[in-house]
C-alpha positions in Angstrom: 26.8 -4.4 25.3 28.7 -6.0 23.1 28.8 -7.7 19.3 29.4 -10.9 20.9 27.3 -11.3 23.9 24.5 -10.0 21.7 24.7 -12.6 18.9 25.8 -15.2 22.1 24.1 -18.2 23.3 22.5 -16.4 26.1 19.8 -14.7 23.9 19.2 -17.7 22.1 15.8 -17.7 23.4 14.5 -14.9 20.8 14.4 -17.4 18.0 13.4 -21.3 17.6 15.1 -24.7 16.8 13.7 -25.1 13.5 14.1 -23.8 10.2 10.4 -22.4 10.0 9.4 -18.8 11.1 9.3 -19.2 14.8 5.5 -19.0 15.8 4.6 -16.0 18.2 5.2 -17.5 21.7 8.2 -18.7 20.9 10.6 -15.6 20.9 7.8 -13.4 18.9 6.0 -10.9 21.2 2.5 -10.7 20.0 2.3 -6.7 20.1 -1.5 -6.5 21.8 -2.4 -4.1 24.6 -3.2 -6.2 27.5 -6.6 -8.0 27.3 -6.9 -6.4 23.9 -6.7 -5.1 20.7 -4.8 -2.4 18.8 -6.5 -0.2 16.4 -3.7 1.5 14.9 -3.4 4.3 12.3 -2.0 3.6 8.3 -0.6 6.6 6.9 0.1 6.4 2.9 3.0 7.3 2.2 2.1 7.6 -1.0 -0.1 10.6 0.1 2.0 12.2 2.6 5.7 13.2 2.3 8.2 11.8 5.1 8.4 15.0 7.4 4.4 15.3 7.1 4.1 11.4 7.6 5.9 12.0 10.7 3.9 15.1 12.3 0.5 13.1 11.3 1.5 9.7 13.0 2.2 11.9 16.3 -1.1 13.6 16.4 -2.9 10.2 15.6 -0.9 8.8 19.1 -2.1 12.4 20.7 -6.0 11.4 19.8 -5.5 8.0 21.2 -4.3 5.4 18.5 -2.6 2.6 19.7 0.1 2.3 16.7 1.2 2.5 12.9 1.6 0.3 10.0 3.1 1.6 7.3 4.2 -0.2 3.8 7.3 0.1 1.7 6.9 2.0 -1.7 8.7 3.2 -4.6 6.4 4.8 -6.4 2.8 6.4 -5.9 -0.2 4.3 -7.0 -0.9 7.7 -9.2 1.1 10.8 -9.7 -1.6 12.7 -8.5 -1.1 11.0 -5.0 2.6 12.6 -5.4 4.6 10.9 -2.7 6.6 7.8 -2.0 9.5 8.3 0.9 11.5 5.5 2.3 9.8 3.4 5.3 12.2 3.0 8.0 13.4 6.5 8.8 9.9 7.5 8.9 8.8 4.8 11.2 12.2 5.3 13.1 11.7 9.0 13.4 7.8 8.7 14.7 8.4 5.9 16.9 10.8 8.1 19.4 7.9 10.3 19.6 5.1 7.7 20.2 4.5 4.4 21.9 2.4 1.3 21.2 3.2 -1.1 17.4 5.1 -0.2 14.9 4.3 -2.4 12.0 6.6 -2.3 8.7 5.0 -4.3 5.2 8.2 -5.2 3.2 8.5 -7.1 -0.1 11.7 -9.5 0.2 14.0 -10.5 -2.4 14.1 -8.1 -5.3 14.6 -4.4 -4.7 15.4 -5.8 -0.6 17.4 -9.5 -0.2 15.8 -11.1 2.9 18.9 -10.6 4.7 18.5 -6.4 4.9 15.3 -6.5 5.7 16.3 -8.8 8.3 18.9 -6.7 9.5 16.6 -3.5 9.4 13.6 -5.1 11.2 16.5 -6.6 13.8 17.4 -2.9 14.5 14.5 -2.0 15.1 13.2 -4.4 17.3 16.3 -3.3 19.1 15.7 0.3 19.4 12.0 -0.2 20.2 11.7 -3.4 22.1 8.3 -4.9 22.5 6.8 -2.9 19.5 8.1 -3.9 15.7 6.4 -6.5 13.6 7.5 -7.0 10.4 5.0 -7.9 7.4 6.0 -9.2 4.1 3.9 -9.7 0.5 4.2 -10.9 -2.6 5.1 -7.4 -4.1 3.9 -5.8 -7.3 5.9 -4.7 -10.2 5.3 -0.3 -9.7 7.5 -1.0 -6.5 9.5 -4.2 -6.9 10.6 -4.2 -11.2 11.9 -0.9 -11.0 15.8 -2.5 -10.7 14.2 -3.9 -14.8 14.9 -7.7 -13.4 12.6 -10.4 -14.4 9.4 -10.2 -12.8 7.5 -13.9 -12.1 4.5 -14.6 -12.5 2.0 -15.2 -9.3 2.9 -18.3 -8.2 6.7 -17.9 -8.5 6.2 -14.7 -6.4 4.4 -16.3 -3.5 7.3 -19.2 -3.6 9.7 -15.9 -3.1 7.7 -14.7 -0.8 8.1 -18.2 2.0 11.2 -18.6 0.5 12.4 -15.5 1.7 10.2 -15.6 5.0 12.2 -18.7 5.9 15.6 -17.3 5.6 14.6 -14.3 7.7 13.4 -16.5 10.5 16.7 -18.3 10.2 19.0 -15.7 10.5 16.9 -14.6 13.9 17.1 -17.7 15.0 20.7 -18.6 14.2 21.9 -15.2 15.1 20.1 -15.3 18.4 22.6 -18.7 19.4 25.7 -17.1 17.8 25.3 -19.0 14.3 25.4 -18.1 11.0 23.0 -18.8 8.3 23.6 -20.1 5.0 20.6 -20.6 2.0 21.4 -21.9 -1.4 17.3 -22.3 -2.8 15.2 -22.1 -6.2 14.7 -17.6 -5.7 17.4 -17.1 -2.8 20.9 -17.5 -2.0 22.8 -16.2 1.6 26.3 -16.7 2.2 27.1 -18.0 5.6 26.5 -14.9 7.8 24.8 -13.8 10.9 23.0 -10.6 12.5 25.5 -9.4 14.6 23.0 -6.8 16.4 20.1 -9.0 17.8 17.2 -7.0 19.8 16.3 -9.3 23.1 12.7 -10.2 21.6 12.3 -10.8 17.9 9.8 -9.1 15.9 7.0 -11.1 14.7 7.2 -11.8 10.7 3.9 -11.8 9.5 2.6 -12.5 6.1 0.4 -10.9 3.8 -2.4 -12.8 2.0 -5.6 -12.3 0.4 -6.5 -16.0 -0.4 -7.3 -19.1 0.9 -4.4 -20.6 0.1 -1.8 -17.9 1.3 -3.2 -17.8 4.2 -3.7 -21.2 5.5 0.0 -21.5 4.7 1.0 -18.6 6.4 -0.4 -19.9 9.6 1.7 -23.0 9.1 4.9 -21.4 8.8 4.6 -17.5 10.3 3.8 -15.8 13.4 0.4 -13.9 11.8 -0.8 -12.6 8.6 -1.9 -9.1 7.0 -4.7 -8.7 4.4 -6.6 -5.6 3.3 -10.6 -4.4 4.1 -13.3 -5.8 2.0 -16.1 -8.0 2.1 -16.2 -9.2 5.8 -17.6 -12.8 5.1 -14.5 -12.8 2.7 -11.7 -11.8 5.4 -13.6 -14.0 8.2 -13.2 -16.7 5.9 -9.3 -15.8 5.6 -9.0 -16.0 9.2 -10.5 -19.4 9.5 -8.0 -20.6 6.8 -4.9 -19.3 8.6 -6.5 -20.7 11.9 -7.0 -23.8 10.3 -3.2 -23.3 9.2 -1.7 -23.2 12.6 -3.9 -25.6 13.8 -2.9 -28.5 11.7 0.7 -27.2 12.4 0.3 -27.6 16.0 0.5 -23.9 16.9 -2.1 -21.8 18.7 -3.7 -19.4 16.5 -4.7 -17.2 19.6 -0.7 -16.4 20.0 -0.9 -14.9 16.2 -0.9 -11.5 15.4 -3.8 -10.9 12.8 -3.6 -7.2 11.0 -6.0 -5.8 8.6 -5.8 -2.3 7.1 -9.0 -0.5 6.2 -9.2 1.9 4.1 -11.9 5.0 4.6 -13.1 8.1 3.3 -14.6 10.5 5.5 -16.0 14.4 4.8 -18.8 16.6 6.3 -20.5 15.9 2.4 -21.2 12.6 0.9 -20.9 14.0 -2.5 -17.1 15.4 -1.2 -16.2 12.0 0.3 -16.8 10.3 -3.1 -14.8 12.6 -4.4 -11.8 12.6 -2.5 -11.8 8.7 -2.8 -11.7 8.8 -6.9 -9.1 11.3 -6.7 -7.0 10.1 -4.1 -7.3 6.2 -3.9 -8.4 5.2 -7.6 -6.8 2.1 -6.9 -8.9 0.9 -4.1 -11.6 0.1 -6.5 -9.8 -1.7 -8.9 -10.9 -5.1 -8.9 -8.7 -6.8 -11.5 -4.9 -8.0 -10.4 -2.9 -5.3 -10.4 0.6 -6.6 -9.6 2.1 -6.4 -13.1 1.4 -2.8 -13.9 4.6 -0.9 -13.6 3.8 3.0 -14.3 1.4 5.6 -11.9 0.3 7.2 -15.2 -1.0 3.3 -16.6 -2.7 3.6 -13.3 -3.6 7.2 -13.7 -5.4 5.8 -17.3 -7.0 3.3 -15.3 -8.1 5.2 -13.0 -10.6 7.4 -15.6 -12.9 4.3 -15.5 -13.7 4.0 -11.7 -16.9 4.9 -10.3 -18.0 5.7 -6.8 -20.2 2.8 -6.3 -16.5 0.4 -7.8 -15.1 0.5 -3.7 -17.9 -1.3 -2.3 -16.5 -2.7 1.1 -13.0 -2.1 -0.2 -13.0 1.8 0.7 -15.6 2.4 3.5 -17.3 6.1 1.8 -19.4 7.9 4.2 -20.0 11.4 6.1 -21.7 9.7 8.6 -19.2 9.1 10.9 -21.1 6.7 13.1 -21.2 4.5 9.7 -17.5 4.6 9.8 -17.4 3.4 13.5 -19.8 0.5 12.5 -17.7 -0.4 9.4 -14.7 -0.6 11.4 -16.4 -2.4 14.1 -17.6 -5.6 12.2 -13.5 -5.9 11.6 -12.7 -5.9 15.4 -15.8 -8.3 16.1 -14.6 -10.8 13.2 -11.5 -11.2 15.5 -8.2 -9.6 13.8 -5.8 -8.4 16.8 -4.7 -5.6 15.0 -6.6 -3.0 13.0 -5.2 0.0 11.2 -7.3 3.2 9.3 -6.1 5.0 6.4 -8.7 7.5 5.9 -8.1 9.1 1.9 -8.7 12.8 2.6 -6.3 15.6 2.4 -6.9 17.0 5.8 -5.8 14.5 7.6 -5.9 16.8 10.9 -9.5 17.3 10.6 -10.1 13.4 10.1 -8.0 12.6 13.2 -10.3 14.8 15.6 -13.5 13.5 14.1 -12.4 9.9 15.1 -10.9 10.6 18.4 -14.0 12.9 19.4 -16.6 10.7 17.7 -15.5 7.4 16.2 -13.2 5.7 18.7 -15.3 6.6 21.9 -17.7 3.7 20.6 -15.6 1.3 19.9 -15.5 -2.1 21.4 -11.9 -3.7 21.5 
């Protein structure tokens, strides 16, 4: 097919008329398996080098895993996690050998200009129709400061963040009718350009938020939103915001893909699960913003003063593996479409069989 007819007006129907995100159900595919949920798998790969990264997301198809998530980094949280490889050839090369969502978390418009990660998330889409969504956050400064740019404070960053959210819906949607796009605003500028390879369904661009605020916007002006595990009360409430959100834009929040990524730690020992956690995810039970540190080893300080009882509902420690399945449970039942596991251990093999064999079988989704 060629450049032409694929940026022509006969695929216009991918994106919308407006300038906003397109909502999902207007070109955006929410990525659900029909008459339900996907519960996906979330490899670090701050943990796991690419090639491993790669092996692990085949096997968690193989025990029955309906997708991945996986988040762009430059850096490890701490150097003793020891790994940061590059997102899309890892999701590229695991999605030939799987099937079901491939969800990418991107943050737009320092190291990445919206206009890449559009083009990226575009080929993909492309090359795996049906199964891409694209998240994007507000960043932090170990992964997004490292080009030594100024880094904004909180607010500025979440202005970036719809900023940049905009343009990329734009250039699906102009691309999609054969136009280019142009943006001249406060955090990004475009040149007039276009996509010139557009995938027949655009991926859903959700956002990531873990306020009130962020969220309710997001379901103004996305097609869904990501947040992280924690209190459930807490991420129901979230929901209700971003509900509330599409509501008052006159979209259908049951369209919406919802993702949330918990975060587990699983061994045969209680005492060895506590372990593994405070070795391996330090960061899950930092409670204090964390956006503006910039080194592992500042985290790897940091980390001296956590304490097993610091991850609370943030990182679900237990070798009761029932415990797990309720934990992950109450996240399904509070109504997110997507769920994804990242379980801390090493053995990642020996976690996989334990929830295939004894975790997912209980599951209602």
């Amino acid at each position: 097919m060629s450049a032409g007819r694929r940026a022509g007006p006969a695929r216009a129907r991918v994106g919308t008329t407006s300038g906003r995100v397109a909502q999902a159900g207007e070109g955006a595919v929410p990525l659900t398996r029909a008459g339900g949920r996907v519960l996906g798998y979330a490899p670090m790969l701050e943990q796991v080098g690419p090639r491993e990264a790669v092996r692990l997301i085949r096997r968690s198809h193989e025990v029955g895993l309906g997708g991945v998530m996986l988040a762009d980094v430059f850096q490890p949280w701490t150097p003793a996690q020891g790994e940061a490889g590059a997102l899309w050839p890892v999701l590229a090369a695991a999605a030939e050998h799987t099937s079901g969502a491939l969800g990418a978390v991107f943050t737009p418009s320092y190291r990445w200009h919206p206009a890449v990660v559009a083009q990226h998330a575009a080929t993909m889409a492309d090359l795996f129709p049906g199964r891409h969504w694209l998240g994007l956050s507000a960043g932090e400064a170990l992964n997004d400061a490292i080009t030594g740019e100024y880094w904004p404070r909180p607010a500025e960053r979440i202005a970036r963040l719809f900023e940049s959210a905009d343009v990329i819906g734009r250039l699906f949607t102009n691309s999609a009718g054969g136009k280019d796009t142009s943006h001249d605003g406060p955090h990004v500028r475009l040149e007039p350009v276009r996509l010139w390879s557009v995938p027949d369904e655009r991926p859903p661009v959700l956002i990531a938020a873990a306020g009130p605020v962020t969220a309710r916007r997001a379901g103004r002006s996305a097609d869904g939103f990501i947040t992280l595990g924690g209190p459930p009360e807490r991420l129901a409430g979230l929901l209700d915001r971003f509900r509330l959100g599409a509501r008052e834009a006159g979209r259908d929040p049951a369209a919406a893909t919802t993702v949330v990524r918990l975060h587990l730690s699983w061994a045969p020992d209680r005492r060895e699960a506590e372990e593994q956690a405070l070795a391996r995810w330090p960061n899950g039970a930092m409670r204090f913003p964390k956006a503006d540190l910039r080194s592992p080893f500042d985290f790897a300080q940091l980390a001296r003063l956590v304490r097993a009882e610091d991850f609370g509902d943030f990182v679900h420690i237990s070798a009761d593996p029932l415990e797990h399945q309720a934990y992950i449970q109450r996240y399904l039942d509070i109504g997110f479409t997507h769920v994804y596991l990242h379980e801390v251990g090493a053995d990642q093999d020996r976690w996989l069989d334990v929830l295939g064999e004894q975790i997912m079988p209980g599951l209602r989704y």
